[in-house]
N, C-alpha and C positions, 0 to 999 in steps of 0.2 A: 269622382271628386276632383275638383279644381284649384291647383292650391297658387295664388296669386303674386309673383315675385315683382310683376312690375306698375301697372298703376295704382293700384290700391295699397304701394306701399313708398311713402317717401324716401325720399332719398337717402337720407341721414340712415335711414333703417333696414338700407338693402342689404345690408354682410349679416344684423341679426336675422330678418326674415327668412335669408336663406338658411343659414343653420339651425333655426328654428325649424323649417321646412324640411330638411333633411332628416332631425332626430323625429319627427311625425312619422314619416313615411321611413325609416326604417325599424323603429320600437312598435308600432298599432299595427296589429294585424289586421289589415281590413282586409285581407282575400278570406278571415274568416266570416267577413257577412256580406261574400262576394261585390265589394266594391273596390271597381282598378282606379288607379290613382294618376293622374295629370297634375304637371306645371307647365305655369305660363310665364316662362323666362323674361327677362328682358328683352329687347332686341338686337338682331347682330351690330347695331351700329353705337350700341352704347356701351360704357366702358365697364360693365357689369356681365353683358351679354359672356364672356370667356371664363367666367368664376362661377356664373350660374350652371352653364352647359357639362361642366367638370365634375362638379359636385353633384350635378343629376345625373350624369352618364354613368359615375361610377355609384350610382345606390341599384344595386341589386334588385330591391324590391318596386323601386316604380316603371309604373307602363308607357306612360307617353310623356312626351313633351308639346304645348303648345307654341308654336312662334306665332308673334303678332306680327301685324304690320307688314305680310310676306305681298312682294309686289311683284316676281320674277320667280324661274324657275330657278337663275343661275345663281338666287339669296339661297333658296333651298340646298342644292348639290354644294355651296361654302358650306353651311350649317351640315351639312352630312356629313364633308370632309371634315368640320374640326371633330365629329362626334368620333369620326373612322380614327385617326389621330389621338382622341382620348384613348381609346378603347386600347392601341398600340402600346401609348407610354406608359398604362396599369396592365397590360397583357392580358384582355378579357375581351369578351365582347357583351354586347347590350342586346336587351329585347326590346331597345327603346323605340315607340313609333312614334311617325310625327303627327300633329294638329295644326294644318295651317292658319293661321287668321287673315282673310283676306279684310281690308281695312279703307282702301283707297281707291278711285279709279283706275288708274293704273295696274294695280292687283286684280280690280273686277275683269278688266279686260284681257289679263293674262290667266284667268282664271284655270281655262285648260290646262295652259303647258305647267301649270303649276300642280295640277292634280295628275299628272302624268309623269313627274318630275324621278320620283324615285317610290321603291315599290314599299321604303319604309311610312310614306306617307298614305296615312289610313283614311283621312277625312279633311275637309274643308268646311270652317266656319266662316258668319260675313260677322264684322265688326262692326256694330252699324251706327255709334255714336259717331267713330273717327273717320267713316264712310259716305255721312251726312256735312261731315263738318269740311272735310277735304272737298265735297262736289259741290257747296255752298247751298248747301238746299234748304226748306223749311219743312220741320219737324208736322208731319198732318197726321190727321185722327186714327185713318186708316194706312197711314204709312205706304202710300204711296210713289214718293222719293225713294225705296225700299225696291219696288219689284223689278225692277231690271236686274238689280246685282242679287236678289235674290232668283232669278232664273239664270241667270248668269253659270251662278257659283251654283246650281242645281243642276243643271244641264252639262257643266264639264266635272260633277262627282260622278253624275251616270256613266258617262262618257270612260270614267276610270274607274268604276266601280269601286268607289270609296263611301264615305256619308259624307251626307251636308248639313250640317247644322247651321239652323238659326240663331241672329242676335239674341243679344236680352231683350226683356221687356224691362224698362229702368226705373217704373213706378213701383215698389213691390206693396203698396196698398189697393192697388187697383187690380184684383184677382180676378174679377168679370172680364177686362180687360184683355189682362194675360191670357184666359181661357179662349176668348173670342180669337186671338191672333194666333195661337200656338193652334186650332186648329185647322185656321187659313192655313196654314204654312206645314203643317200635317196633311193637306188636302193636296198642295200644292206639290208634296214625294217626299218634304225635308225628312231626316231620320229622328231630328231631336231639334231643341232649343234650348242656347247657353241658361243657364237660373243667374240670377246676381245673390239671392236670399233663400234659406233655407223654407219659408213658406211656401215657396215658387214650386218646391216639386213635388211633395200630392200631386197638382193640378197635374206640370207637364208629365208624370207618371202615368197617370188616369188617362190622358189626351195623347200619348205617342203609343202607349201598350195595345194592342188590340183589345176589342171588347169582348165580352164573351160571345156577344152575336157572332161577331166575324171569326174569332176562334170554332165554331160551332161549325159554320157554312162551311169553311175552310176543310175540318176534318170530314165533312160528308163527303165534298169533292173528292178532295183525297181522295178516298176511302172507294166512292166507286170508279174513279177514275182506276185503281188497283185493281179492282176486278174484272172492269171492261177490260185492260189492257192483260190481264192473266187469260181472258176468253177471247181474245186478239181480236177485241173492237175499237175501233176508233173516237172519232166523235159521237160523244152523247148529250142526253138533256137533263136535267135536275129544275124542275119546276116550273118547266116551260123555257127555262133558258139554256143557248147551246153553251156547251164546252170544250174548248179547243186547249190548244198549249198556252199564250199566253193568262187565262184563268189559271189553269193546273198552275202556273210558277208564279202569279199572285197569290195563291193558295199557299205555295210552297213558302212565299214570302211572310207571309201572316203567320205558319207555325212559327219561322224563326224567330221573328221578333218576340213570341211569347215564350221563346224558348220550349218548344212542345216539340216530341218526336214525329216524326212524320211517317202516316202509317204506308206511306205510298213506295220507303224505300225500309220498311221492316220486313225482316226477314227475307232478304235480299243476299 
């Protein structure tokens, strides 16, 4: 869950939202129906950016931070140093990880050294209204002005072995829509898509989770993959198709996302 301190909330109302934001996430227990908790602070270059990061660093109970608008690795490693620096002058430390927003050209194209930046940074999202409107482009059907910084910001998460999330879809009446694109972009490696509305995620639930097909296939592999490799065989076949290593660890990738044990390392 996503909790929004900077565009969604005007001006006038950024010292309530965030205190508002902080008595949330420290009285609701949501790790009781296992959901971690994310804000999307201000930015470093606004005069909120230092009251936001303070007052999230020291709540105990939430998990990440999003920054927007990251264009540079060397905006990241500030942002790390003020959080190192919080964590000092309360004498604690944080579990806090970061979400970058990548937003801009300049970002897209820094994308790597930005996912490489520091090992508190878990994932990279693309921002794609402020992404469009910085590169001057027009808004098309299938969003195409989109796949560049979406391979971009895909190809330097692998690279880091982080996630990469995708924009919002900004219609939230248009659920065919949504489904269509979030599983382009599902197809594509992304891990997930930002929601703007709580309708939104059914869908991106249904469409990121594995299905049960692929949960299924997934545990067969597995499964004999476990046994060839206990009778010290190598490559096999399952339905006429071979199986080598990278299958085995798209397989392996499929349990995790369903959060499903993996019979391939039980009993190990």
């Amino acid at each position: 869950m996503i909790f929004d301190l900077e565009d969604a909330i005007a001006v006038e109302e950024k010292d309530a939202a965030r205190e508002l934001t902080r008595n949330m996430i420290s009285f609701l227990d949501y790790y009781r129906f296992n959901i971690e908790t994310m804000v999307r602070i201000n930015a470093f270059d606004t005069p909120f950016y230092q009251k936001d990061l303070e007052v999230m660093v020291t709540n105990e109970k939430l998990d990440a931070i999003r920054l927007p608008k990251v264009e540079s690795k060397l905006e990241v490693l500030r942002v790390i140093q003020d959080i190192e620096s919080i964590e000092a002058k309360y004498n604690k430390s944080s579990k806090i990880v970061i979400f970058c927003a990548i937003e801009s050209a300049k970002g897209v194209l820094n994308a790597l050294e930005i996912a490489l930046s520091s090992s508190r940074v878990v994932g990279i999202a693309l921002g794609g209204v402020d992404y469009m409107l910085n590169l001057q482009a027009t808004k098309t059907i299938n969003r195409h002005e989109l796949f560049f910084a979406r391979q971009m910001i895909l190809h330097a998460a692998r690279a880091a072995d982080i996630d990469a999330i995708d924009c919002i879809y900004d219609n939230v009446s248009d659920l065919e829509g949504l489904e269509k694109e979030a599983i382009l972009v599902k197809e594509m490696g992304f891990n997930g898509k930002s929601a703007i509305h709580p309708n939104q995620l059914p869908i991106l639930n249904r469409v990121f989770r594995p299905s049960d097909q692929e949960i299924q296939e997934a545990l067969k592999i597995l499964t004999l993959y476990k046994k060839n490799r206990l009778q010290n065989q190598g490559v096999f076949a399952i339905d006429g198709k071979m199986i080598d290593k990278p299958v085995i660890k798209y397989s392996e990738n499929i349990l995790q996302k369903a959060n499903i044990s993996n019979p391939n390392i039980e009993d190990e």
